[in-house]
DOLUM-333859 format. One record per residue (C-alpha): x, y, z. Coordinates in steps of 0.25 Angstrom, whole numbers, padded with zeros to 4 digits, always signed. Last residue first. Layout:
N
XYZ;...
END
This chain:
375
+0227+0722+0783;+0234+0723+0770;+0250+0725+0771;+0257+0739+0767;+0269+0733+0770;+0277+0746+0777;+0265+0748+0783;+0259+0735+0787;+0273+0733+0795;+0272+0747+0800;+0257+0745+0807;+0260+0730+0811;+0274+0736+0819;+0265+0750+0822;+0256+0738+0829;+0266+0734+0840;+0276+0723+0837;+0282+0716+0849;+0297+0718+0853;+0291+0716+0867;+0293+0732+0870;+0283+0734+0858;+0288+0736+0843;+0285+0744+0831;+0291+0756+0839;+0287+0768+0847;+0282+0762+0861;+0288+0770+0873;+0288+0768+0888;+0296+0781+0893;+0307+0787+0896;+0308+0800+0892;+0315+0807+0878;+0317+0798+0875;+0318+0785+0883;+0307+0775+0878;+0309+0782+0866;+0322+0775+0863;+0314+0762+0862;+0319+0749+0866;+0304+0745+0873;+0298+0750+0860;+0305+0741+0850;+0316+0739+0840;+0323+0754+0842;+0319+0767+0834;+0314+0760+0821;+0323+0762+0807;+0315+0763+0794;+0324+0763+0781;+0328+0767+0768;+0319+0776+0768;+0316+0785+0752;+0311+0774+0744;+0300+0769+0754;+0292+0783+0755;+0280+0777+0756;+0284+0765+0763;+0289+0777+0775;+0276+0782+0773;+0268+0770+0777;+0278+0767+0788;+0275+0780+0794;+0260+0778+0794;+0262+0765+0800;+0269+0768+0811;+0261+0779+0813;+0248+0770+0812;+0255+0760+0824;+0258+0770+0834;+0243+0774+0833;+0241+0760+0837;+0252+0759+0848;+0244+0772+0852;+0230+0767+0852;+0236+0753+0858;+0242+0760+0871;+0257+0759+0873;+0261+0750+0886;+0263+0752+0899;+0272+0763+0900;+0264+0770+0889;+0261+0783+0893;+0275+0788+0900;+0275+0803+0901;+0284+0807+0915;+0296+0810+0908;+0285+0818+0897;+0282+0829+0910;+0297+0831+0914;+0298+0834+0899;+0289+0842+0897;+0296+0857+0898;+0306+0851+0887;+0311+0866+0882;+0294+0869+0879;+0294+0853+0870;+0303+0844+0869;+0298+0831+0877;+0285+0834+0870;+0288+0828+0857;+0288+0815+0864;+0276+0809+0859;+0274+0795+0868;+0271+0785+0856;+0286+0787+0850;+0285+0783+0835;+0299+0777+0830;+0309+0777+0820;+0324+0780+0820;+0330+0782+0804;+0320+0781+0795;+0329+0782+0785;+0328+0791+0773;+0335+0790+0761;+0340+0802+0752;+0338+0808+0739;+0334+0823+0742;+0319+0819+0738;+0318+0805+0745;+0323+0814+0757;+0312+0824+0757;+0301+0814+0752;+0305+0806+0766;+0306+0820+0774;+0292+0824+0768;+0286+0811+0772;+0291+0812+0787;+0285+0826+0788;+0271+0820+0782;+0272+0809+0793;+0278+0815+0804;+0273+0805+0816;+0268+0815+0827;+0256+0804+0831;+0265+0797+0839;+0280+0802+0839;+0290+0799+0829;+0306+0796+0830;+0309+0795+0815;+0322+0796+0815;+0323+0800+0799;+0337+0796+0793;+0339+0801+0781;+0349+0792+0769;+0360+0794+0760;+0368+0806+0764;+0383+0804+0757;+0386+0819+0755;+0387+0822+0741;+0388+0837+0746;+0374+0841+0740;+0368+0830+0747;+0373+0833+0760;+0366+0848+0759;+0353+0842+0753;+0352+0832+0764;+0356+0841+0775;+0345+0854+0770;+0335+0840+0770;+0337+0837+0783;+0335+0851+0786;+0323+0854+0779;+0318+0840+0787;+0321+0848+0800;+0312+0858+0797;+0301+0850+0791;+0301+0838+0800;+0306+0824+0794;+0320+0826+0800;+0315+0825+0813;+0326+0815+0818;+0340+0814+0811;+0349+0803+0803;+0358+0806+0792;+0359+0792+0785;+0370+0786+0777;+0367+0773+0770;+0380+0764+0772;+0387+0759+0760;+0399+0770+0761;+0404+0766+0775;+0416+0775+0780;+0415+0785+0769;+0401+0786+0769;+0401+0789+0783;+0411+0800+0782;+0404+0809+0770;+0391+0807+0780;+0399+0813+0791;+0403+0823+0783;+0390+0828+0778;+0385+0828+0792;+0396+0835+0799;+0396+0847+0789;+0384+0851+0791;+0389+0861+0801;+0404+0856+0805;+0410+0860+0819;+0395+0865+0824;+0388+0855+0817;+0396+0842+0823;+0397+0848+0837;+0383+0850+0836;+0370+0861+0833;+0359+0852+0824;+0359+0857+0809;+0350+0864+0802;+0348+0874+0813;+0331+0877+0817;+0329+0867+0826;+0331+0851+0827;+0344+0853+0821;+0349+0841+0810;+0361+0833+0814;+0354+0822+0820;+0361+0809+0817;+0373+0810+0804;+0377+0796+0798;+0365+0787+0801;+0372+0775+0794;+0367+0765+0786;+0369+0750+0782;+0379+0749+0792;+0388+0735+0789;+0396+0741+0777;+0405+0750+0784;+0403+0746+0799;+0418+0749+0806;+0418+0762+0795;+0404+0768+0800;+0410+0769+0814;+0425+0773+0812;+0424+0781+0799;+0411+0789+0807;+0419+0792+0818;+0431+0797+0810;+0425+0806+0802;+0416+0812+0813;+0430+0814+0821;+0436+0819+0808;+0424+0831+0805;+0426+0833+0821;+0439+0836+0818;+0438+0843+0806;+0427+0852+0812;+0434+0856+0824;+0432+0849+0838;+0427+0857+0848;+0437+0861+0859;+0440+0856+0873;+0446+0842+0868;+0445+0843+0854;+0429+0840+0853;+0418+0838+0844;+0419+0824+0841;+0422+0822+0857;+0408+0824+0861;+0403+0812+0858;+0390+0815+0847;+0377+0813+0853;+0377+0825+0862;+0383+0833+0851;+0370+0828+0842;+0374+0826+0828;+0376+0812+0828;+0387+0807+0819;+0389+0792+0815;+0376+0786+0818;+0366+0777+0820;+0373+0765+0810;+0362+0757+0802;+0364+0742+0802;+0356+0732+0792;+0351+0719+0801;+0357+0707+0795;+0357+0701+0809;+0372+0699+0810;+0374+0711+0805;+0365+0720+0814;+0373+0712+0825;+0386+0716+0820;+0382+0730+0820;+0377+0732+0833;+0388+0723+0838;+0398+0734+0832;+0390+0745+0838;+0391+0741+0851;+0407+0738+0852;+0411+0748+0842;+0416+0757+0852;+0425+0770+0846;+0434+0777+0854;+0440+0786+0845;+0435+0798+0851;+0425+0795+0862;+0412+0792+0861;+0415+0782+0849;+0404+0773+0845;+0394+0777+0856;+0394+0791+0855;+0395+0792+0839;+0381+0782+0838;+0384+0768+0833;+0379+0762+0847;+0368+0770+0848;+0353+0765+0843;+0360+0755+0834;+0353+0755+0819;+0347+0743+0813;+0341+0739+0799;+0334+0726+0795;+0321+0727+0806;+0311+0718+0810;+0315+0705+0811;+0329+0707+0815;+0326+0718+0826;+0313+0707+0832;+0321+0696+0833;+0333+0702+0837;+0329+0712+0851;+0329+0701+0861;+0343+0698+0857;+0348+0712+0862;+0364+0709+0862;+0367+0712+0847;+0356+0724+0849;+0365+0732+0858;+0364+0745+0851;+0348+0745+0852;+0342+0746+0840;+0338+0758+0830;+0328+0750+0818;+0327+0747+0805;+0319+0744+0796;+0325+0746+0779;+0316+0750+0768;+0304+0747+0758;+0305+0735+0752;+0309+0727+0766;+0300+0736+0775;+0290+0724+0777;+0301+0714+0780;+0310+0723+0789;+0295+0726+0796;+0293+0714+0799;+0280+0705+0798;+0281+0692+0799;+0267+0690+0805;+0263+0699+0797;+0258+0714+0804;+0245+0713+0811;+0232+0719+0813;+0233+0724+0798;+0235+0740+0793;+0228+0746+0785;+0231+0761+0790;+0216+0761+0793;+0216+0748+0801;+0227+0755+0812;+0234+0744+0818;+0232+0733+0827;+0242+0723+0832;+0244+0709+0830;+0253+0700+0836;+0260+0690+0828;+0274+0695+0824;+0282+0696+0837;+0275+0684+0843;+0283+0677+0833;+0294+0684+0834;+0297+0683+0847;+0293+0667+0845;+0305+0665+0835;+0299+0662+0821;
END
C-alpha cells in the first residue's frame, strides 16, 4: 500500500458509542467496498481530474461513480450555437475510463435561464418559437449524449425544473415556450441518443412536502406518457442539525411506490447553517459575509455531531437499499468544497474528508453504517 494510503486508513477517530459505532473504521475500509451490495458511491469532481494526480488515490479507492462539476453542463459544451468544445469533457471521460470508474453526465438541460446560454431561446431580437427551441434541445442533446453512448452509466437529463414557490414549474425560457413539455422531450431525446444510460431528473429540496407533491405530479405525468424516466435525483445539500430524515423517508417510499430509483445525487452536511442567507429579502447577508467560525479548524463536538448525521442518513439509506441506485458526495474533500463559496466564502468541512484527504469521523461513522460492523 502507498504511504498516502497507509496513513489514510490508520487513524482513529471517535464516534458516538450509542450509534454502535467502533473507534476506527477497517484498515481497508472503503466506502465503494462496504456499499457494494447495497449501491453505487459516487462522488461530483473537479473537471480537471485527468491532470489532478494528488486527488487518484484517494477518488479510486473510495468511490466507483463520478460526475464532472461543469464541464458537460449546456454553457460549457456549446455556449454558442453550434460551437461545441469537447476538450474538457472528453478527458473527463477518458480518464473515468481508464480507471474503471462509472461516468455520470450533469446535465443535458438545466432549467435556470441564467444556466442555460442565452441563444437557445432566441432568433436574433425575438424569443425563439417552440419548434425551435424543441430542435435546438434536440440537437444539443443528440450531440452530447451521442459522442459518449455507452460510456455514461447515467444521465441527469433535466436540472431544476421544479418552482421553489407556489407554480409547479420554475419560470424559463424552456417553460414559458413549452410548459411541461421540455422535460418530457428531452427525456424522449436522451434515450434516443443513448438508450442504456439510466435517465435521472435531478432537483434540490425535493424531499419536502410541497415540492415532493410536485415531483411526484412530474412522475405521474411522464409516467402516463411512456416517458423514459428511470431514476430521481435527490441533491442532498444538508445543514447541521436540519438534516430531513422523516421528509427524506417519505420521498424514498414515494418514489419506490411510483416505480422509480432514486439517486442521491450531490451530497453533503454544511457545518455553518446557511439558511439564513435567505431570509427578510437577504437583510443578513452583509452580517453572514463577515461569519467564518471554523477558519482554523472544525471543533471536535461538531465534527462529532457531523459524524451521528452522517450515520443516521446512511442507516436510512440501507433501509431503503432497493429503491437508490446510488450515493453521490458533493466534491472529494473539504478543502475542494463548493461550500467553501456559497453562498459566502468561508472555511467549510461538510464531507467524509479533511483538507489533507484524511478521513474525519463521519468516514468511520458512514463505513459502520452501511456495514453494520460491531464495535
Amino acid at each position: 500500500m502507498k504511504p498516502f494510503l497507509a496513513s489514510l486508513w490508520a487513524i482513529a477517530w471517535l464516534v458516538s458509542p450509542h450509534l454502535g459505532l467502533s473507534a476506527t473504521a477497517p484498515e481497508s475500509s472503503s466506502l465503494r467496498h462496504a456499499a457494494a451490495k447495497l449501491f453505487a458511491i459516487g462522488v461530483g469532481i473537479n473537471d480537471h481530474i485527468s491532470q489532478r494526480t494528488n486527488d487518484w488515490p484517494l477518488l479510486t479507492a473510495q468511490f466507483s461513480t463520478v460526475t464532472p462539476e461543469n464541464c458537460m453542463k449546456p454553457a460549457a459544451l456549446q455556449p454558442t450555437e453550434g460551437a461545441f468544445d469537447f476538450a474538457t469533457a472528453d478527458a473527463f471521460v477518458d480518464f473515468a475510463t481508464r480507471q474503471n470508474l462509472k461516468l455520470v453526465g450533469h446535465c443535458l438541460v438545466w432549467a435556470k435561464d441564467d444556466r442555460t446560454p442565452a441563444w437557445f431561446y432566441r432568433v436574433g431580437q425575438q424569443p425563439a418559437s417552440r419548434e425551435l427551441l424543441l430542435t435546438r434541445m434536440r440537437q444539443h442533446i443528440a450531440t452530447v449524449a451521442g459522442r459518449w453512448r455507452g460510456r455514461i452509466a447515467m444521465w441527469d437529463v433535466v436540472n431544476e425544473a421544479l418552482d421553489d414557490g407556489t407554480n409547479y414549474l420554475r419560470p424559463s425560457g424552456w417553460e414559458q415556450a413549452c410548459g411541461e413539455e421540455f422535460i418530457a422531450k428531452a427525456f424522449e431525446y436522451a434515450h434516443a441518443a443513448d438508450p442504456a444510460a439510466l435517465l435521472v431528473y435531478n432537483d434540490y429540496n425535493t424531499e419536502l412536502p410541497a415540492k415532493r407533491a410536485k415531483m411526484i405530479r412530474l412522475v405521474r405525468s411522464l409516467r402516463a406518457k411512456h416517458i423514459p424516466l428511470h431514476a430521481i435525483g435527490l441533491q442532498g445539500h444538508y445543514e447541521l442539525d436540519q438534516v430531513p430524515l422523516a421528509e427524506l423517508e417519505a420521498t424514498l417510499v414515494a418514489m419506490r411506490e411510483l416505480g422509480v430509483k432514486v439517486v442521491v445525487s450531490e451530497l453533503d452536511i454544511d457545518v455553518i447553517p446557511r439558511a439564513k442567507w435567505w431570509a427578510e429579502g437577504g437583510k443578513y447577508r452583509a452580517e453572514l459575509r463577515q461569519l467564518n467560525p471554523y477558519r482554523d479548524g472544525c471543533p471536535p463536538e461538531i465534527l462529532q455531531r457531523q459524524a451521528e448525521q452522517y450515520a443516521q442518513l446512511f442507516q436510512l439509506f440501507r433501509k431503503h437499499a432497493g429503491v437508490i441506485a446510488r450515493v453521490s458526495f458533493w466534491n472529494l474533500h473539504d478543502g475542494q468544497s463548493w461550500l467553501n463559496e456559497f453562498p459566502w466564502q468561508r472555511v467549510n468541512h461538510p464531507l467524509l474528508f479533511d483538507r489533507a484527504g484524511q478521513p474525519k469521523p463521519a468516514f468511520a461513522a458512514v463505513i459502520h453504517a452501511l456495514t453494520d460492523a460491531p464495535p
